[in-house]
OpenMM code with the backbone's topology and positions (N, CA, C; nanometers):
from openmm import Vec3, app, unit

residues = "UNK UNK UNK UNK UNK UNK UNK UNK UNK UNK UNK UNK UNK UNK UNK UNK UNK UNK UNK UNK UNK UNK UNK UNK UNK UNK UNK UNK UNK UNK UNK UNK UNK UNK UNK UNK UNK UNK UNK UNK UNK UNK UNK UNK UNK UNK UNK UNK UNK UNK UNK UNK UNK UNK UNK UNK UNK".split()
positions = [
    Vec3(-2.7147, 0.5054, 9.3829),
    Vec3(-2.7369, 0.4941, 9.2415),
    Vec3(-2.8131, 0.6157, 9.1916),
    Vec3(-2.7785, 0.6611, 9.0948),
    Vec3(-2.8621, 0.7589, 9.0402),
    Vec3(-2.9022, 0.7600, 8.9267),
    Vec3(-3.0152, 0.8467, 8.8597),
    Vec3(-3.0973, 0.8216, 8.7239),
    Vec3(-3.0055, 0.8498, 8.6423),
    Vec3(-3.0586, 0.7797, 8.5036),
    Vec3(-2.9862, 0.8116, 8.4015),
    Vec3(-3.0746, 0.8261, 8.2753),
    Vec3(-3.0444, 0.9091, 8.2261),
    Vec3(-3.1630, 0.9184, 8.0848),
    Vec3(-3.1085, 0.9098, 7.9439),
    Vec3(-3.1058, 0.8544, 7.8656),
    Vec3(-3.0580, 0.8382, 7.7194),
    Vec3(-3.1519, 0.8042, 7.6335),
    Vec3(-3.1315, 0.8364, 7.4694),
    Vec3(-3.2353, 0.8094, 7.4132),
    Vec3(-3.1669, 0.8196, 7.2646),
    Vec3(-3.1759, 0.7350, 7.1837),
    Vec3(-3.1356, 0.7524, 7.0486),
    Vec3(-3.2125, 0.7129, 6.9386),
    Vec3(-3.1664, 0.8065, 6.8124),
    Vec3(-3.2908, 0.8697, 6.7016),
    Vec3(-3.1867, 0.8138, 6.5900),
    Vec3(-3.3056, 0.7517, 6.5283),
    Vec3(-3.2111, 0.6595, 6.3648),
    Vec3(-3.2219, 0.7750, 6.3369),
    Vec3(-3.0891, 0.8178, 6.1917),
    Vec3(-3.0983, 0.9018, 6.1103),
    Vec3(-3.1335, 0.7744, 6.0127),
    Vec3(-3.0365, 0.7087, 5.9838),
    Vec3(-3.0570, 0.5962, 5.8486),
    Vec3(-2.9957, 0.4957, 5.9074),
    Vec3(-2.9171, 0.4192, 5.7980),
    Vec3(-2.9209, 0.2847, 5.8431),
    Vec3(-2.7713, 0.2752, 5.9414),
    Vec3(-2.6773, 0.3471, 5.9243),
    Vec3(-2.6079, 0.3438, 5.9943),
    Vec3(-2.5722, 0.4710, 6.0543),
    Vec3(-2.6657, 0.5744, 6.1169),
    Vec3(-2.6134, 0.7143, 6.1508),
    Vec3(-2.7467, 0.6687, 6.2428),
    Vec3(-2.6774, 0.7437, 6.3884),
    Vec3(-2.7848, 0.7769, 6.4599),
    Vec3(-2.7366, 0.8819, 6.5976),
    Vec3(-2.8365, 0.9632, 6.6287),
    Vec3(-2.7974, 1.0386, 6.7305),
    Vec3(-2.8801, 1.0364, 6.8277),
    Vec3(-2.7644, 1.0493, 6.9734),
    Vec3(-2.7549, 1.0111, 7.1107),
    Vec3(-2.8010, 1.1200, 7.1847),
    Vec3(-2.8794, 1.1068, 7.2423),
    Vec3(-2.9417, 1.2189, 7.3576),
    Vec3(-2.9434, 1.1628, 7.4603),
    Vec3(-2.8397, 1.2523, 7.5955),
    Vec3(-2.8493, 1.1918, 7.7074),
    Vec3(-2.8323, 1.3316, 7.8029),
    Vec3(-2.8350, 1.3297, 7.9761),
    Vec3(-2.8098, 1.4012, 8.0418),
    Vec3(-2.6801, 1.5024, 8.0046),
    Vec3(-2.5760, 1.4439, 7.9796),
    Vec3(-2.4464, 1.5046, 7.9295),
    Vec3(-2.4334, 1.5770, 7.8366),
    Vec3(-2.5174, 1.5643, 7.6994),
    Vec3(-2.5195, 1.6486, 7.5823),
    Vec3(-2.5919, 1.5013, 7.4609),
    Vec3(-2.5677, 1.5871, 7.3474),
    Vec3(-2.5933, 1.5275, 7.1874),
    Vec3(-2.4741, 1.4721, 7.1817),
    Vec3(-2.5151, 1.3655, 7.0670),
    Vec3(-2.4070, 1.3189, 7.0136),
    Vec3(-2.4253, 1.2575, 6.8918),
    Vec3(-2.3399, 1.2239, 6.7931),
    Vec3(-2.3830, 1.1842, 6.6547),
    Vec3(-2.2515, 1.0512, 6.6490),
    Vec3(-2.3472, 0.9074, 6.5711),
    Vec3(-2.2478, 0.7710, 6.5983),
    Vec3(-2.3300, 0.7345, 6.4688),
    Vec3(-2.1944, 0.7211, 6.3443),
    Vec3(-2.1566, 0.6478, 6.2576),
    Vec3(-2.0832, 0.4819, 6.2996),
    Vec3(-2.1985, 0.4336, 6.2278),
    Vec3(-2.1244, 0.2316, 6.1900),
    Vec3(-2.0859, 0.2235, 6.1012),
    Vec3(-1.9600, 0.1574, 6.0373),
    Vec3(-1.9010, 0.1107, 5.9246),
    Vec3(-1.8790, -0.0246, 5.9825),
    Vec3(-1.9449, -0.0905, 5.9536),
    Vec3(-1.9411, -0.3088, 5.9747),
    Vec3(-1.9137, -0.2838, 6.1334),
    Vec3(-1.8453, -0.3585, 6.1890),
    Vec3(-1.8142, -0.3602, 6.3402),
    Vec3(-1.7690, -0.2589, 6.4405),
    Vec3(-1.7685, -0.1138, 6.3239),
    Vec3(-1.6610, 0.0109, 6.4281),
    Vec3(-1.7520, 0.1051, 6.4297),
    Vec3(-1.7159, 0.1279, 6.5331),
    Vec3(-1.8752, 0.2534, 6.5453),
    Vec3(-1.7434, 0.3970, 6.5569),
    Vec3(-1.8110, 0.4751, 6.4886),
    Vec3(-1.7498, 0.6332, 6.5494),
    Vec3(-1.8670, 0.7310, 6.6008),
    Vec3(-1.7744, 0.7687, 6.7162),
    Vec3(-1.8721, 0.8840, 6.8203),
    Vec3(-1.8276, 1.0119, 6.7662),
    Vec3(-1.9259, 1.1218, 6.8168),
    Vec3(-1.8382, 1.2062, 6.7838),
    Vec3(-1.7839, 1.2776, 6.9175),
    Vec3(-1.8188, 1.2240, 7.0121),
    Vec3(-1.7979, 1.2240, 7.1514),
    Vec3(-1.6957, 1.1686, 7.2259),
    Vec3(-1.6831, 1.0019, 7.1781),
    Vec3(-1.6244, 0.9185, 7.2571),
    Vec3(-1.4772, 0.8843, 7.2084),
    Vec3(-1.5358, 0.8623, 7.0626),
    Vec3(-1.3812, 0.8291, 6.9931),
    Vec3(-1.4528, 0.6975, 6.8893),
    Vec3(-1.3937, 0.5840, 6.8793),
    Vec3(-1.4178, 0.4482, 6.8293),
    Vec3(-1.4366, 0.3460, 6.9076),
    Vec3(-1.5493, 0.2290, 6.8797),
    Vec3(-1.5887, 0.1138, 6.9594),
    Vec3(-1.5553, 0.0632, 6.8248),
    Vec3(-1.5331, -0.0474, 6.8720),
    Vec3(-1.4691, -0.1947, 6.7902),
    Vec3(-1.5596, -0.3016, 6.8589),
    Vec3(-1.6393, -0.3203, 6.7565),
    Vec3(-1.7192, -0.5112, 6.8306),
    Vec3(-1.6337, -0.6425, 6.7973),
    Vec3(-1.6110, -0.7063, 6.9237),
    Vec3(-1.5190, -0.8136, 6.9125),
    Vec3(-1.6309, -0.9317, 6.8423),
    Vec3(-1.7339, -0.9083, 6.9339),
    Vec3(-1.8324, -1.0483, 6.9311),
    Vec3(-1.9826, -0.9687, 6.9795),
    Vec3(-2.0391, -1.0840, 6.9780),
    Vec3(-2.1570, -1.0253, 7.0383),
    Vec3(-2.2014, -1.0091, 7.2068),
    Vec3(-2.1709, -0.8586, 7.2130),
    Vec3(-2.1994, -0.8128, 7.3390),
    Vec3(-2.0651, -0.8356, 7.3963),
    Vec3(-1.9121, -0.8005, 7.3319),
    Vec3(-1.8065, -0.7325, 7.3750),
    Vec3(-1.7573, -0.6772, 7.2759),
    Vec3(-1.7203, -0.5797, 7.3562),
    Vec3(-1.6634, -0.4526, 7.2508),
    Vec3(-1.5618, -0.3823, 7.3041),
    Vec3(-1.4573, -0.3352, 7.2278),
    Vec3(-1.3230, -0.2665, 7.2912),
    Vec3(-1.3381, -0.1247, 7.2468),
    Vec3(-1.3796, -0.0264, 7.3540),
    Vec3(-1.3608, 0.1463, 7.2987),
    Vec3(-1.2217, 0.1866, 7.3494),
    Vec3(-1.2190, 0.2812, 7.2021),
    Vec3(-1.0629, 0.3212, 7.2067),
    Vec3(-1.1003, 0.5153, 7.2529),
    Vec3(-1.0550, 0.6104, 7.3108),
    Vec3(-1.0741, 0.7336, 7.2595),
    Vec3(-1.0765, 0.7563, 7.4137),
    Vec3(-1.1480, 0.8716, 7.3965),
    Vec3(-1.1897, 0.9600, 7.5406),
    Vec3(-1.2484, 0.8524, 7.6419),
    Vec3(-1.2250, 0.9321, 7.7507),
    Vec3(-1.2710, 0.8546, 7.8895),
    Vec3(-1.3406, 0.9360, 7.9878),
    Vec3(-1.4452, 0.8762, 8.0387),
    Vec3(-1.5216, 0.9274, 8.1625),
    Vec3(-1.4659, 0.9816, 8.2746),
] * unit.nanometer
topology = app.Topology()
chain = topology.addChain("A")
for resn in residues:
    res = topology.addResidue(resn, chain)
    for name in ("N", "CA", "C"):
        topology.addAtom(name, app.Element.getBySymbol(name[0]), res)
């Protein structure tokens, strides 16, 4: 297993940016869809599942 470090900074109520080992990143919410500017789109089904659509690890 190895460390992992992340850390994220409200801009406002729905903008906030992602600091992790990998780089920055900036994630807009509009109601249930989040946009990365990294990842692509998360979609919340429910609480605590979510379907991401976009780039992959």
């Amino acid at each position: 297993m190895g460390l992992i470090y992340r850390k994220r900074f409200t801009l406002g109520k729905n903008t906030s940016v992602n600091v992790s080992k990998s780089g920055v990143s900036v994630s807009e919410r509009v109601g249930p869809v989040t946009f990365n500017s990294r990842r692509g789109v998360t979609l919340r089904l429910a609480p605590g599942l979510t379907w991401r659509m976009g780039k992959r690890r």
